[in-house]
DSSP file (Angstrom, degrees, kcal/mol; ACC not computed):
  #  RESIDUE AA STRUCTURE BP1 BP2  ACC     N-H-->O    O-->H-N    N-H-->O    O-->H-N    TCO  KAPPA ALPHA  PHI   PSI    X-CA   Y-CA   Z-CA
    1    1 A X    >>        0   0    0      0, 0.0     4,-1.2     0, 0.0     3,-1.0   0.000 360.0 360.0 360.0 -49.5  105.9   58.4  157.6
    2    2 A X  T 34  +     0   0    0      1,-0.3     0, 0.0     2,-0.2     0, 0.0   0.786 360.0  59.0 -44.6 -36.2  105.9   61.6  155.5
    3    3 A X  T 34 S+     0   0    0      1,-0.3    -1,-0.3     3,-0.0     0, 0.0   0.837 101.4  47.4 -83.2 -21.0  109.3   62.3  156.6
    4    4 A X  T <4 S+     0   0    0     -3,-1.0    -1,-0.3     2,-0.1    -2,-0.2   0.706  95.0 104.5 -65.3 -24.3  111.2   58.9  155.2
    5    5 A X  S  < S-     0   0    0     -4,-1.2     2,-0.5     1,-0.1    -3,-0.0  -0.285  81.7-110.0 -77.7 153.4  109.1   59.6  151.6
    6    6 A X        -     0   0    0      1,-0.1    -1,-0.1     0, 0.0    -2,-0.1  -0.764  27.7-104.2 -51.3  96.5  111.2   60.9  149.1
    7    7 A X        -     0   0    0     -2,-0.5     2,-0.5     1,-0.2    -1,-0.1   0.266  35.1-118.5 -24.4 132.9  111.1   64.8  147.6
    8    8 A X        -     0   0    0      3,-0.0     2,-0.2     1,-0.0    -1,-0.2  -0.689  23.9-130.4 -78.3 136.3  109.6   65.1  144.4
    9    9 A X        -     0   0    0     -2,-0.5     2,-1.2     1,-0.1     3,-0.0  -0.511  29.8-113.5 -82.1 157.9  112.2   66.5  142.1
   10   10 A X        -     0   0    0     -2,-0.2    -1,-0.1     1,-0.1    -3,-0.0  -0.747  33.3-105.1-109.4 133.7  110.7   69.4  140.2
   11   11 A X     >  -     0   0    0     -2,-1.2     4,-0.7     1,-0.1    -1,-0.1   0.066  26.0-170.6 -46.1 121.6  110.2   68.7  136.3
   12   12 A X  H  > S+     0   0    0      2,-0.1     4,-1.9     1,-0.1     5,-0.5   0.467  82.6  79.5 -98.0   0.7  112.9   70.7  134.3
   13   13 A X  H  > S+     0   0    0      3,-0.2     4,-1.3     2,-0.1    -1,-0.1   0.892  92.8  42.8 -41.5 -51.7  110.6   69.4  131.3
   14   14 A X  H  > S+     0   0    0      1,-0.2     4,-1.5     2,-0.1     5,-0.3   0.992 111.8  55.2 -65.4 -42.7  107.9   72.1  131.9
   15   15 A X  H  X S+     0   0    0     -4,-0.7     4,-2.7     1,-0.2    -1,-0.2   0.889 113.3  41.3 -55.2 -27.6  110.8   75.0  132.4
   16   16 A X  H  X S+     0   0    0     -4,-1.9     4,-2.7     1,-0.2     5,-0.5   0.970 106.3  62.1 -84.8 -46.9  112.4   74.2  128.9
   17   17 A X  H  X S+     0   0    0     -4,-1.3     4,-1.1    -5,-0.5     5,-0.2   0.916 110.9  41.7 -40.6 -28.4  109.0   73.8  127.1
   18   18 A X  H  X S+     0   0    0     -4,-1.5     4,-2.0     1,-0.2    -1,-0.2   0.902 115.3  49.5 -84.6 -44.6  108.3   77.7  128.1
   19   19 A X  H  < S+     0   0    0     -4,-2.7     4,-0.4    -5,-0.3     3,-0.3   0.931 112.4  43.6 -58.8 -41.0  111.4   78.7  127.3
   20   20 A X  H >X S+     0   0    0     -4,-2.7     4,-2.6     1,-0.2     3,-0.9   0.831 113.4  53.3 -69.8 -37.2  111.5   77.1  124.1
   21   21 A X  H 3< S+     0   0    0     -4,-1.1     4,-0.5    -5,-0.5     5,-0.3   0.961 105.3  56.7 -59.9 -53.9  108.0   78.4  123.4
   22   22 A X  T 3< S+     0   0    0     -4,-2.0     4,-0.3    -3,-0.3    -2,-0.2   0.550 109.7  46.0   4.3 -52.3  109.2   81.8  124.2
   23   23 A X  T <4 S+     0   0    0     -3,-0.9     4,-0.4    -4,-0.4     5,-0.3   0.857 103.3  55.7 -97.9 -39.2  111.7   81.5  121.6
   24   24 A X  S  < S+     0   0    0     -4,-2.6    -2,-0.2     1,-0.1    -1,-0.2   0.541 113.2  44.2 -36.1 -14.5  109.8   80.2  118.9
   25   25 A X  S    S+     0   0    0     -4,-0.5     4,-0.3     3,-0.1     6,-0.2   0.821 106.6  92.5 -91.4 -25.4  107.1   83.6  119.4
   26   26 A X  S    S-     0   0    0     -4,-0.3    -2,-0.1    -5,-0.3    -3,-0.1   0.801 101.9 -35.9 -33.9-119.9  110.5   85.8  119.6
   27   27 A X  S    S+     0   0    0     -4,-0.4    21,-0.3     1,-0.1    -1,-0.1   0.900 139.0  29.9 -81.1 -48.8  112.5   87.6  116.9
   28   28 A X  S    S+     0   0    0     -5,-0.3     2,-0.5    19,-0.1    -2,-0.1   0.446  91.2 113.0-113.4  -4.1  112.0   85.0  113.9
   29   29 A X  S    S-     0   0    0     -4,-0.3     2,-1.3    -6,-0.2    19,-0.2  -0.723  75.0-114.4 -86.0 116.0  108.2   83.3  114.7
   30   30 A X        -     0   0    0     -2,-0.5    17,-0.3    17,-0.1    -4,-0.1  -0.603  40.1-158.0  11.2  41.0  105.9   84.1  112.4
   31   31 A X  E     -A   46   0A   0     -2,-1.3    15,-0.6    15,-1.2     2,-0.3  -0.275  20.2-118.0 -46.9 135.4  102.6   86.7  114.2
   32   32 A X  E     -A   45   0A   0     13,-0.2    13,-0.2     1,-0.1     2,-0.2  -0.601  24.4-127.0 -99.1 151.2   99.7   87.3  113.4
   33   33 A X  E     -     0   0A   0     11,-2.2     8,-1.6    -2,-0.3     2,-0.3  -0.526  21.4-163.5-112.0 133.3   98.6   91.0  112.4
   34   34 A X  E     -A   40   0A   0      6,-0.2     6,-0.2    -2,-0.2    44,-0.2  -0.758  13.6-128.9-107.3 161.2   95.6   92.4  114.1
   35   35 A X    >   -     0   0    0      4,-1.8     3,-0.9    -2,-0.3    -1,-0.1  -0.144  45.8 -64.2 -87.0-162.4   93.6   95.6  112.8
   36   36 A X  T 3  S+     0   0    0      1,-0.2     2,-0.5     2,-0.1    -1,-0.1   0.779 132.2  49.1 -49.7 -29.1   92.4   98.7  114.1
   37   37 A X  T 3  S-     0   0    0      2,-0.1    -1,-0.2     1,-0.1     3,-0.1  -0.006 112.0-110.5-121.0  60.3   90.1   96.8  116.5
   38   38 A X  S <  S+     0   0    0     -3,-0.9     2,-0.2    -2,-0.5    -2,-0.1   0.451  80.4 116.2  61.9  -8.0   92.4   94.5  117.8
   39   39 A X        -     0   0    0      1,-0.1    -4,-1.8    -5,-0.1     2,-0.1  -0.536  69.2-100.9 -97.9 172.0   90.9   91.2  116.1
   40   40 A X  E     -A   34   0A   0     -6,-0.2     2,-0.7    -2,-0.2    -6,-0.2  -0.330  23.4-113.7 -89.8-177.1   93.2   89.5  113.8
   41   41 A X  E >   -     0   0A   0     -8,-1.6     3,-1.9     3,-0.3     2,-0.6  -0.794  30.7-123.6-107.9 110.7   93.4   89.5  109.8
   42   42 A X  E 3  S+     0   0A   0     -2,-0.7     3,-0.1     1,-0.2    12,-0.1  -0.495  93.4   5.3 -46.1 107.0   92.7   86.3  108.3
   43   43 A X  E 3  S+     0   0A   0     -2,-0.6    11,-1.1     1,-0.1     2,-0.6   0.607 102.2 105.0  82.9  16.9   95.7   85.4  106.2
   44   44 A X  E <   -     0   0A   0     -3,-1.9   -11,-2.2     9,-0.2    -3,-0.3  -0.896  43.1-179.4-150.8 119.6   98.0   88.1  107.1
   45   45 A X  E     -A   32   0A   0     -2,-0.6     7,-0.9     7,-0.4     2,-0.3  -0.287  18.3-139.9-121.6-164.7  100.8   87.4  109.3
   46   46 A X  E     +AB  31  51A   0    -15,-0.6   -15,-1.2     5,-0.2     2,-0.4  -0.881  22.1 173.3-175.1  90.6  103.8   90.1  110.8
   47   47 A X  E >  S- B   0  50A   0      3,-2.0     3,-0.5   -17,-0.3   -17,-0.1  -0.923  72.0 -18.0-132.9 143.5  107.3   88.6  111.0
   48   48 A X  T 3  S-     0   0    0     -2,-0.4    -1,-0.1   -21,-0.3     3,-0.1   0.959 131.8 -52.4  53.4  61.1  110.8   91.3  112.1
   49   49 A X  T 3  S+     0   0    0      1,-0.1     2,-0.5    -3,-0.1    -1,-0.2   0.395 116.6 127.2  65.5   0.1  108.1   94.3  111.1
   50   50 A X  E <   -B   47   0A   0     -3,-0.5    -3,-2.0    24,-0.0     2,-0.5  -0.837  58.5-135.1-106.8 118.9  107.4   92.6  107.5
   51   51 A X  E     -B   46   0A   0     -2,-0.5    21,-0.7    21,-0.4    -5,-0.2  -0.529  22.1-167.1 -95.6 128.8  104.0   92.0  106.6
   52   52 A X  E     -C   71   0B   0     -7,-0.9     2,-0.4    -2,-0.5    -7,-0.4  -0.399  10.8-151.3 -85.5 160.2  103.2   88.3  105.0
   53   53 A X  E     -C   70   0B   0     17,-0.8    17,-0.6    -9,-0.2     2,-0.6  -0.978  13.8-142.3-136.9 159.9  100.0   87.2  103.2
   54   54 A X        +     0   0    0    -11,-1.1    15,-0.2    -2,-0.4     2,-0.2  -0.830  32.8 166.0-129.0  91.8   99.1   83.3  103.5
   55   55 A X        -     0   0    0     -2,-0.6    13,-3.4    13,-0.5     2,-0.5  -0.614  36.3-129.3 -86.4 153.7   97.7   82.1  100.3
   56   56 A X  E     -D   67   0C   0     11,-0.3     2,-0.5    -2,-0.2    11,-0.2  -0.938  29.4-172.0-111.6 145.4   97.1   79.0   98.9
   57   57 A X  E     -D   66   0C   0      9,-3.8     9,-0.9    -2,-0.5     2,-0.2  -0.825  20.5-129.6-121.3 137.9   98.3   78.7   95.8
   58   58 A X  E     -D   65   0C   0     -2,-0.5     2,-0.4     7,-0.2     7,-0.2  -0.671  30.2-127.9 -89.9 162.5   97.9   75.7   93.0
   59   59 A X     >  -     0   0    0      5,-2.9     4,-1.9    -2,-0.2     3,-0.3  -0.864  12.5-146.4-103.9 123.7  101.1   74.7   91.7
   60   60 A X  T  4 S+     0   0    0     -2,-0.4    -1,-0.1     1,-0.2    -2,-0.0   0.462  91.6  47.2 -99.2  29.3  101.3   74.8   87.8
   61   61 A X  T  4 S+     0   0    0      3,-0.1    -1,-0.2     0, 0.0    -3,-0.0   0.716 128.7  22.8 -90.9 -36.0  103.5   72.0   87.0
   62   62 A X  T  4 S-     0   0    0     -3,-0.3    -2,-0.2     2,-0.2     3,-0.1   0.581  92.1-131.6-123.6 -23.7  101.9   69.2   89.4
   63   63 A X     <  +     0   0    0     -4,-1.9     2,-0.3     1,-0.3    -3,-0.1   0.980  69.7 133.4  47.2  73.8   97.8   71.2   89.6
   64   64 A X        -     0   0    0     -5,-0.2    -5,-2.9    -7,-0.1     2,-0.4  -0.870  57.9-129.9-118.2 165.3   98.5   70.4   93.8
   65   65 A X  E     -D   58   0C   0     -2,-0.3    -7,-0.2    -7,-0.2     2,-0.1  -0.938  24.8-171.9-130.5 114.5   97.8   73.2   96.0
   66   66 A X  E     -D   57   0C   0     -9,-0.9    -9,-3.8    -2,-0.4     2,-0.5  -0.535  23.5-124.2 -82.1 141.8  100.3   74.2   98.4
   67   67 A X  E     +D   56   0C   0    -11,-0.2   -11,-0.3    -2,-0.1     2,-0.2  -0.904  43.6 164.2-105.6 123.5   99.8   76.9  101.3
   68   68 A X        -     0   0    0    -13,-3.4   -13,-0.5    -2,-0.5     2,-0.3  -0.776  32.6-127.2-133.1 178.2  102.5   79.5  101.0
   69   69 A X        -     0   0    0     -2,-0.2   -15,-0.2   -15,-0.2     2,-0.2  -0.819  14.5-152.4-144.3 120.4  103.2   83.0  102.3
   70   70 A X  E     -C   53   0B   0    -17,-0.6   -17,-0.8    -2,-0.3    30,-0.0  -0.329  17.0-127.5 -99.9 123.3  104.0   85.6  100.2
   71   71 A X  E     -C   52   0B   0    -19,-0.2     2,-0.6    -2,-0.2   -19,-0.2  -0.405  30.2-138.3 -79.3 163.5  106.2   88.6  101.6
   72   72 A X    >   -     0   0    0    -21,-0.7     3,-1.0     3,-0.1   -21,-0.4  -0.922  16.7-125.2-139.9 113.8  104.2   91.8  100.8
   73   73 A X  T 3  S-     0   0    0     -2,-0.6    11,-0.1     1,-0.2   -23,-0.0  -0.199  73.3  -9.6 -58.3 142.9  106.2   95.0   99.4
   74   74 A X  T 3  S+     0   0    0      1,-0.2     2,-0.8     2,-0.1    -1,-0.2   0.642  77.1 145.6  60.5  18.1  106.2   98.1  100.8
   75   75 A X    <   +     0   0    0     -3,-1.0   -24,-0.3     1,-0.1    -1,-0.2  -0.880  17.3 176.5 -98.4 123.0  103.4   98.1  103.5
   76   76 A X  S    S+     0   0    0     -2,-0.8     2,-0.3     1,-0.2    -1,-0.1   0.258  71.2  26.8 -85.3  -8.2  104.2  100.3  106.7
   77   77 A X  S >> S-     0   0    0      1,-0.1     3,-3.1   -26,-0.0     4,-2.1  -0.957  88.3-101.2-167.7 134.1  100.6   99.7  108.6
   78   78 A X  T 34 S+     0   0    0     -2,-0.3     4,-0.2     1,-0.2    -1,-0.1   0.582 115.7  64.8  -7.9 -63.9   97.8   96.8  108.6
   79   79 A X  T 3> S+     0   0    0      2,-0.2     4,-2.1     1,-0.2    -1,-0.2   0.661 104.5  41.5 -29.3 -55.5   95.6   98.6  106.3
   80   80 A X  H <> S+     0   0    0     -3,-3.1     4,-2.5     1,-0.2     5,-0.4   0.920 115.5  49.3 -80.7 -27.6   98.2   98.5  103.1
   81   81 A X  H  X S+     0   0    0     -4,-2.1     4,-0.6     2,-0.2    -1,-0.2   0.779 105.9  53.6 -86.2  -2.5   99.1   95.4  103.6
   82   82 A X  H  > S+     0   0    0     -4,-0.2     4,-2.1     2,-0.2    -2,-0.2   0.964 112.6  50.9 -69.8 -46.9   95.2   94.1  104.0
   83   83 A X  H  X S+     0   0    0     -4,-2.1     4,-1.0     1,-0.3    -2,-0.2   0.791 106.4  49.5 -62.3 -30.5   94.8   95.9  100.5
   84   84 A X  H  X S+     0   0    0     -4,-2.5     4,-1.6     2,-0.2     5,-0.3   0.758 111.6  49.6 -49.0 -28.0   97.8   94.1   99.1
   85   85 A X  H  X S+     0   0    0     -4,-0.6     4,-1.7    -5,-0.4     3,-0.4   0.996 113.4  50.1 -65.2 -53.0   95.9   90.4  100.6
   86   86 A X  H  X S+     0   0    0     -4,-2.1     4,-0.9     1,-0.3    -2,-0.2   0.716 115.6  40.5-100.5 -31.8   92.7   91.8   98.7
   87   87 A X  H  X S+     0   0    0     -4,-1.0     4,-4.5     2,-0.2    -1,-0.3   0.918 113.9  50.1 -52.4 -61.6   94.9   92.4   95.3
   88   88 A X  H  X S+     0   0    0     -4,-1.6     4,-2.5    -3,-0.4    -2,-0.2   0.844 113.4  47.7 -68.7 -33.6   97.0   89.1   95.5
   89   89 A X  H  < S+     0   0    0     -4,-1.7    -1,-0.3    -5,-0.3    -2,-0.2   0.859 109.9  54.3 -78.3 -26.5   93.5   87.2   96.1
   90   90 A X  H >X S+     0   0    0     -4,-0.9     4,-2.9    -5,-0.2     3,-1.0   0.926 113.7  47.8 -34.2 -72.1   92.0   89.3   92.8
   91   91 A X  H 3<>S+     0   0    0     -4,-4.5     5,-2.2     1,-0.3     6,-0.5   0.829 105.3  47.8 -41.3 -56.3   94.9   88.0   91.2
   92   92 A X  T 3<5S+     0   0    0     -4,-2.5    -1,-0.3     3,-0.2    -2,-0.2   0.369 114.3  57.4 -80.7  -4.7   94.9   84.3   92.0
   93   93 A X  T <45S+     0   0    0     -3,-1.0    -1,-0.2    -5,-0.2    -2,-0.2   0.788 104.3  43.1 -43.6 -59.9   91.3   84.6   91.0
   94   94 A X  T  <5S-     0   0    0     -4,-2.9    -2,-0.2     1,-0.1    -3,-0.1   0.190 114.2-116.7 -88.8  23.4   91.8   85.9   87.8
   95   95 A X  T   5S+     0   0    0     -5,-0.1    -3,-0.2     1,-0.1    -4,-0.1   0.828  89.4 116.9  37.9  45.2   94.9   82.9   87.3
   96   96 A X      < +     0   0    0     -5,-2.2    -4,-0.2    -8,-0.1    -5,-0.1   0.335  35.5 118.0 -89.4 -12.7   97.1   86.5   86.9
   97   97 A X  S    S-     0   0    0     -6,-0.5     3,-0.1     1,-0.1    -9,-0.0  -0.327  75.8 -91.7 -92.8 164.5   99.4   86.1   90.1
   98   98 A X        -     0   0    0      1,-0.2     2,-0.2     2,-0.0    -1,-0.1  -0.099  42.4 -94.6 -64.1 158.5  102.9   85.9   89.6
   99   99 A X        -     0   0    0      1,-0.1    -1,-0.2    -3,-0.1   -40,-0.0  -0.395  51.4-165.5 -78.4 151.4  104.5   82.7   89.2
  100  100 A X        +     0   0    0     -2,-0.2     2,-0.5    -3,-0.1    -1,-0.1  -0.245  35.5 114.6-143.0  71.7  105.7   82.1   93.3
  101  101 A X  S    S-     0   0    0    -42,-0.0    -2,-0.0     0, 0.0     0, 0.0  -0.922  74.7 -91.3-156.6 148.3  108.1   79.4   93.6
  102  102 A X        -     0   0    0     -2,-0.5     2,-0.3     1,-0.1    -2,-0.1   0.294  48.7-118.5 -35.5 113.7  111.6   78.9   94.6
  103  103 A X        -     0   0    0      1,-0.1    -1,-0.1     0, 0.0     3,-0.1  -0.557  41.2 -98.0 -70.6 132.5  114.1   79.2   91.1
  104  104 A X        -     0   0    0     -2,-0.3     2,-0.1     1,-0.1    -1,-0.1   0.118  39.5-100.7 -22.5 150.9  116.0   75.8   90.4
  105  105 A X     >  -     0   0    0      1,-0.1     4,-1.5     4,-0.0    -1,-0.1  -0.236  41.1-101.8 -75.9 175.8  119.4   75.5   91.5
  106  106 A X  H >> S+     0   0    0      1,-0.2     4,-3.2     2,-0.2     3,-1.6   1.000 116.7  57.1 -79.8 -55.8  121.9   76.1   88.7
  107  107 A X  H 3> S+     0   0    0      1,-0.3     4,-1.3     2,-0.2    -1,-0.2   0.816 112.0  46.8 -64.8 -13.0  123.0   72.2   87.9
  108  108 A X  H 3> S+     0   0    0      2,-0.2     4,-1.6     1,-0.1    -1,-0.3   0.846 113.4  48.1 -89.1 -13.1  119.2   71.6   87.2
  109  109 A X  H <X S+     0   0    0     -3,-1.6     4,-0.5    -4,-1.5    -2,-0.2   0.934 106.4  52.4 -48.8 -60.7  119.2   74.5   85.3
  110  110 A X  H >< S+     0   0    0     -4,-3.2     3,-0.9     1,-0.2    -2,-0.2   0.903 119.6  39.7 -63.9 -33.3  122.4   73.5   83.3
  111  111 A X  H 3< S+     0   0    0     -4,-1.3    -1,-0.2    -5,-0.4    -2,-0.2   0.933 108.0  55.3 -90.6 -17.4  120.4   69.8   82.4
  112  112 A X  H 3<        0   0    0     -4,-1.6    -1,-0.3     1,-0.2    -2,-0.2   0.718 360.0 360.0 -84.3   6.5  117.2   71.1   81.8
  113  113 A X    <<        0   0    0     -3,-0.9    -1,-0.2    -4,-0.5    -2,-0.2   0.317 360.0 360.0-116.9 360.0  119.1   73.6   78.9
């Protein structure tokens, strides 16, 4: 009986789901940056050597609060860029951080002037 049953064909679903997962961690995916003792950093992420910080930030046109992530200048090693998270989070305390959203295109520019 066994020998009439039919072969199961083997799922090319799972193989592309790894690969694709694979390529999403790769070159362009977002990581998250661990310290000296291996654990990770709450809010501080690591993509193509460039260290991120993931605030949420209220918006001050609309008062909604959007989760953004903030590129962080000039850190070479975990460490500066945890003391840049601990700054930016000072800041957005003290309603000091820089404004951080995306400038209008130029024709909404030209109507709103």
């Amino acid at each position: 009986m066994k020998g009439n049953a039919s072969q199961s064909k083997p799922s090319s679903s799972s193989s592309t789901q790894r690969s694709h997962n694979k390529s999403r961690q790769g070159r362009g995916g977002y990581q998250r940056a661990y310290d000296e003792r291996k654990r990770p950093v709450r809010s501080l992420w690591v993509r193509n050597g460039r260290y991120y910080a993931q605030l949420s930030i209220e918006d001050p046109d609309t008062g909604a609060k959007k989760t953004r992530r903030v590129p962080l200048e000039g850190c070479r090693t975990t460490a500066e860029a945890r003391a840049q998270l601990d700054k930016l989070k000072v800041q957005r305390a003290s309603r000091e951080l820089p404004l951080l959203k995306r400038a209008p295109k130029f024709m909404d520019y030209v109507e709103t002037y």
